[in-house]
Steps between C-alpha positions, in 0.01 A plus 500: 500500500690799646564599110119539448501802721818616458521520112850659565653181569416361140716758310760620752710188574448459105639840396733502222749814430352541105157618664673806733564744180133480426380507836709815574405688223118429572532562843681837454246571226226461725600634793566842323180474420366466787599803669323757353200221434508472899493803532209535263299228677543639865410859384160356342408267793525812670828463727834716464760393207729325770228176567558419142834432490474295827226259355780468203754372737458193752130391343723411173743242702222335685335425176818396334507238802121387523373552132490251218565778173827530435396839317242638672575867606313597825479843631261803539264442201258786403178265526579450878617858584088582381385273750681586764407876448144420456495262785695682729394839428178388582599469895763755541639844300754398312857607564493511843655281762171274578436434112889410436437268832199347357635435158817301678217309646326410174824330375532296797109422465530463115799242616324295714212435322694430156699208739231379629316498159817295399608253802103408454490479135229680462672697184190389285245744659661765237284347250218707651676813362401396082686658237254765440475577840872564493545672156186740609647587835904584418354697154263681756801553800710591201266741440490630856941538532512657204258762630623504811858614398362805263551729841892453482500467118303826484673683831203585710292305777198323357318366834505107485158379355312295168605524179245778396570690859856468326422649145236780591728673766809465245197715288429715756889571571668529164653835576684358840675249237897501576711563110792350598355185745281422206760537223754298748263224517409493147859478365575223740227303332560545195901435568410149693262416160804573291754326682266214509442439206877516414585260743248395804815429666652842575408630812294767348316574860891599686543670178217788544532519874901610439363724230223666751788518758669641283256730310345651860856547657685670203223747417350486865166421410380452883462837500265517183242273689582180380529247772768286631577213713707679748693316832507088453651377818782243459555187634427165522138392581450371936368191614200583684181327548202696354252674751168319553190547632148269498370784310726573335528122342091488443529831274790367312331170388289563219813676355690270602356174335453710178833547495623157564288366186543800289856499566556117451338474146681796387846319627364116380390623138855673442701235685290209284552744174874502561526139609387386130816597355718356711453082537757480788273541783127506600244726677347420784146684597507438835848520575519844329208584758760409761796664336295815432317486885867439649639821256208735667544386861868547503495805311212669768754454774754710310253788405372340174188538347297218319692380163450255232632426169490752249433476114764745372821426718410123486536512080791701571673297718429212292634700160816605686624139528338404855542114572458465871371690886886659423388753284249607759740490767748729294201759460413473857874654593511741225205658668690490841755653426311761372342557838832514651685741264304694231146604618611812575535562100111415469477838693361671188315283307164659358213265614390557148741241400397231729149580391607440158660197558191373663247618195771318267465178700072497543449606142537135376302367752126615377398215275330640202587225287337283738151649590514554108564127471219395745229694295581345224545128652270461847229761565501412853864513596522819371183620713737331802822722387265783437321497864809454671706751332189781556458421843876494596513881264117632698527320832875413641719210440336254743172539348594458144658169567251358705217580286740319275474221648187459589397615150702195371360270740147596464627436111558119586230432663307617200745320274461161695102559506477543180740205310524399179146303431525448104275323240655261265461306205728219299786631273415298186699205422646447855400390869511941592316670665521910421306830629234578279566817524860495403474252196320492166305189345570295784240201538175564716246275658153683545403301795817479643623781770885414545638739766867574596616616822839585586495568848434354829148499655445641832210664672667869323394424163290223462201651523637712195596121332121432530301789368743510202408162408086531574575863272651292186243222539259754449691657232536208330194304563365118429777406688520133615846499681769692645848395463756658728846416443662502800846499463589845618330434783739439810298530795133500623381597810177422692339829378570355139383180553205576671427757212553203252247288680245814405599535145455142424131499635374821335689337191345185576140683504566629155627200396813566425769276619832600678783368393898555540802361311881521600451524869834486739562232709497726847150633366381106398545465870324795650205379252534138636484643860239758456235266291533672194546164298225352699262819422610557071558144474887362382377403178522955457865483494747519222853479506448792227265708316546257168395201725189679607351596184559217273331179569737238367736627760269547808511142624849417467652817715191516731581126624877641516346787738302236727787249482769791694220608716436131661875521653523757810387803363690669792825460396405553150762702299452750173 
C-alpha cells in the first residue's frame, strides 16, 4: 500500500547499475536546460530570473519521490508562468515584494488543491476541460506569451495589455525599436531552430545564453540599450512558510483552481504520451495529482512557484536515455549547484535571449493543424476551440476557458437532447435493419414506420423523440404502425415513460399502433412496473424488428416475450 503513494519505492530498491549512464546523461541534459528555461519562465510570470532556478531545484526531487512517470520532466513551464502573470497581476504590480509573496502562495494553493483532487480521486473532473476547449485556449495563451515577450525581443517597454493593445503600440513605436536587442533575439532563434533540427538533444537554449553573454560583454552592448539580466543572488533556496492572509487566499482561488487543472492535463497528457513507449510501468491519474500537489506544496515553502510537466524537456529527457525519478534528481542538482557557484556569470545575459527561448518554446503550441482539422471533421467542436481561443485572446485567460467550458457543456446538453432518432428499412436478403438515409435499395414497407433510437430517454430529449416521430408519420402518411427498435435504448425515466403513455394514445386515435422490438431486459422491467405492457398490450413486442413485421414469425417470439415476462420481471436481466 505504502508503494501506491510513494512510487519511489517501486524502482529504487530495484535499480540496476546499466540504467545510471542513461539516467545521467538525461538528467545532465535536462538540467542544462533548465537554467536558462527557468529563467525564461520566472521572467514571463513576471518574477526576477532567480525564482526560476529555485522551482528547478527541490520541486524535481519531491516528484521523483511521489510521481508515477519515470520521465516526466517538471519545472517552470511557459503555459503556467501565463497564468500566474495574468492571475496575479491582476491583484498586485508585478515585481514587487507583495506579488512575489502572492505567487509563493499560489503554489502552495495550486498544491493543495491538486492533493486533495488526488487523495479524493476526483482526477476525472478534467474531463470538463474537452479537447477543443484545451487546443483553443494554449493556441490562444500561446498567442498572448508570444506577444507578451516582443518588449524584450524588440528592447523597449510595451505596457502589459491584449494582443491588439500589443501590436498597435509596437505600430505606434517602431522608431524606439532597439538594433541590437532585436537582432540578439532573432539570431538566438534562429540558432535554437538550427541546432534543433540537427539534434533536439543539444542544449541549444545554454548555447545562445553563453553566446548573448558573450556577445553583450565582449562588445559591451549594455551600453547600446540592449538589456540585461544584471545581479542573480546566489544560494540555495530557505525553508519558509509562505505569507497568508484570508484575503489574500479568496483572491488567489479562481487562479488557483485554473491552475491546478490546467496544469495537471498538461503534466497527465505528456506523462501518458511518454508512458506508451515504455511497458515497464503504469500511470496513475490520481496518484500523479498527488505527486504533482505534493511537488507544488513542497516547492512553495522553498520559494517555488507553481510547476508541472513540460512538453519539450519531458521528450528530451526521455530521448537522452531517461529510465527512472534519477534522471530528475540529477537535473535537480545540476541546477543547485548553479545557484551556489555560477549565477554571477548570468550577470550579462540580454533578456532578448530568454525571450527568444520562450517564443521558440510557445510557437508549437498554437494548433493550426487542429482547428484546421475540426472544420473539416465536427462543425461544432471547432465553434468550441474557436470561442475559447477568442475569448482567452479578447477577454483574459479565465474567461476564455470558462466560456470553454460552458460552451462545451451547453454542447452536450444539446447533443444528449437531440440523439440519434433514425428511420430504417431491411437490407435485402438478411434479418438488417439499415438507415434509409445511408443505404440504397434497401426494402421498405409503406405502412410501416420502423424507428431507431440510440440513446437513453429521459425528460431532456424525449419530447424531441416524440415530435420526430408524429413529423415522419406525417411525412410518410397511411401509416398503420410504428416500430421502434429499442435496443440502443438503456434507460427510461418517468418523463419518458409518461411521454410514451401520450404517444401511444394520439397514435392510438389515428390508428396507428405502437410497437417496439429488441427491448433490454432493465427497460422490460421499467415497462412491467410502469404499465406500459398493460397499456400497448404484450402481444406489441418483438424480440426484433424481423419478428414484428413478418407474420409467420409473430407468434412464435411474441409467446417467447410473454413466457420471460411471467418470471419476476424485477430481477429481469438484458
Amino acid at each position: 500500500m505504502i508503494k501506491k503513494y510513494f512510487p519511489i519505492l517501486e524502482w529504487l530498491p530495484n535499480y540496476k547499475k546499466e540504467l545510471i549512464s542513461g539516467d545521467l546523461t538525461a538528467g545532465l541534459t535536462v538540467g542544462i536546460m533548465l537554467i536558462p528555461q527557468g529563467m525564461a519562465y520566472a521572467m514571463l510570470a513576471g518574477l526576477p530570473p532567480i525564482y526560476g532556478l529555485y522551482a528547478s531545484t527541490i520541486p524535481l526531487i519531491i516528484y521523483a519521490i511521489f510521481g508515477t512517470s519515470r520521465q516526466l520532466a517538471v519545472g517552470p513551464v511557459a503555459m503556467v508562468s501565463l497564468l500566474v502573470a495574468s492571475g496575479v497581476g491582476s491583484i498586485a504590480t508585478i515585481g514587487t515584494e507583495s506579488f512575489i509573496s502572492l505567487t509563493i502562495l499560489l503554489a502552495l494553493m495550486v498544491g493543495l488543491i491538486q492533493l486533495v483532487l488526488g487523495l479524493f480521486k476526483l482526477g476525472f473532473l478534467v474531463n470538463f476541460l474537452s479537447h477543443p476547449v484545451i487546443s483553443g485556449f494554449t493556441s490562444a495563451a500561446a498567442l498572448i506569451i508570444g506577444f507578451s515577450q516582443l518588449k524584450h525581443l524588440f528592447g523597449f517597454d510595451i505596457p502589459r495589455g491584449k494582443v491588439h493593445e500589443v501590436v498597435l503600440n509596437i505600430i505606434y513605436n517602431l522608431d524606439a525599436v532597439n538594433l541590437p536587442s532585436l537582432m540578439i533575439g532573432m539570431g538566438s532563434i534562429i540558432i535554437i531552430l538550427a541546432l534543433r533540427n540537427i539534434n533536439k538533444r543539444i542544449p541549444s537554449p545554454l548555447i545562445v545564453v553563453i553566446l548573448g553573454v558573450f556577445l553583450v560583454y565582449y562588445f559591451g552592448l549594455d551600453g547600446y540599450g540592449v538589456k540585461i539580466i544584471k545581479e542573480i543572488p546566489s544560494g540555495l533556496p530557505k525553508f519558509q512558510i509562505p505569507s497568508y492572509s484570508a484575503d489574500a487566499i479568496s483572491s488567489l482561488i479562481p487562479i488557483a483552481i485554473t491552475i491546478s487543472v490546467i496544469s495537471y492535463m498538461e503534466s497527465f497528457a505528456v506523462a501518458k504520451a511518454i508512458q506508451s513507449k515504455h511497458k515497464d510501468y503504469e500511470i496513475d491519474p490520481n496518484q500523479e495529482l498527488i505527486g504533482l500537489g505534493a511537488t507544488n506544496i513542497v516547492g512553495s515553502l522553498f520559494s517555488s512557484f507553481p510547476v508541472t510537466g513540460g512538453f519539450s524537456r519531458t521528450a528530451v529527457n526521455n530521448q537522452a536515455g531517461a529510465r527512472t525519478g534519477f534522471a530528475a534528481i540529477i537535473s535537480a542538482l545540476i541546477v543547485l549547484i548553479t545557484l551556489l557557484f555560477l549565477t554571477s556569470y548570468f550577470y550579462f545575459l540580454p533578456k532578448a535571449v530568454l525571450a527568444a527561448i520562450i517564443l521558440v518554446a510557445v510557437f508549437g503550441l498554437i494548433d493550426i493543424k487542429e482547428a484546421r482539422h475540426l472544420w473539416e471533421t465536427d462543425k461544432l467542436d471547432f465553434a468550441t476551440f474557436m470561442i475559447t481561443a477568442i475569448f482567452t485572446l479578447i477577454v483574459g485567460i479565465e474567461a476564455g476557458i470558462l466560456m470553454g467550458v460552458i460552451f462545451s457543456i451547453l454542447l452536450v446538453l444539446y447533443r444528449i437532447s437531440y440523439p440519434n432518432l433514425i428511420e430504417v428499412a431491411l437490407f435485402p436478403d438478411s434479418n438488417t435493419f439499415r438507415n434509409v438515409s445511408r443505404f440504397n435499395n434497401l426494402k421498405t414497407f409503406d405502412k410501416h414506420l420502423i424507428i431507431r433510437f440510440d440513446a437513453q430517454l429521459f425528460f431532456g430529449n424525449c419530447q424531441a423523440f416524440k415530435q420526430s416521430i408524429m413529423e415522419r408519420i406525417a411525412l410518410k402518411k397511411d401509416v398503420d404502425r410504428v416500430i421502434i427498435e429499442a435496443a440502443g435504448i438503456h434507460h427510461i425515466d418517468s418523463s419518458a415513460i409518461h411521454m410514451l403513455k401520450d404517444l401511444y394514445q394520439e397514435l392510438k386515435l389515428k390508428n396507428i399502433q405502437l410497437q417496439f422490438a429488441d427491448v433490454k431486459g432493465p427497460i422490460r422491467d421499467i415497462f412491467s412496473l410502469n404499465g406500459i405492457y398493460y397499456l400497448i398490450g404484450k402481444s406489441n413486442f418483438f424480440l426484433s424488428v424481423k419478428d414484428a413485421i413478418e407474420p409467420n414469425h409473430e407468434t412464435k417470439n411474441t409467446i417467447q416475450l410473454n413466457k420471460i415476462q411471467t418470471n419476476n420481471p424485477i430481477n429481469q436481466k438484458i
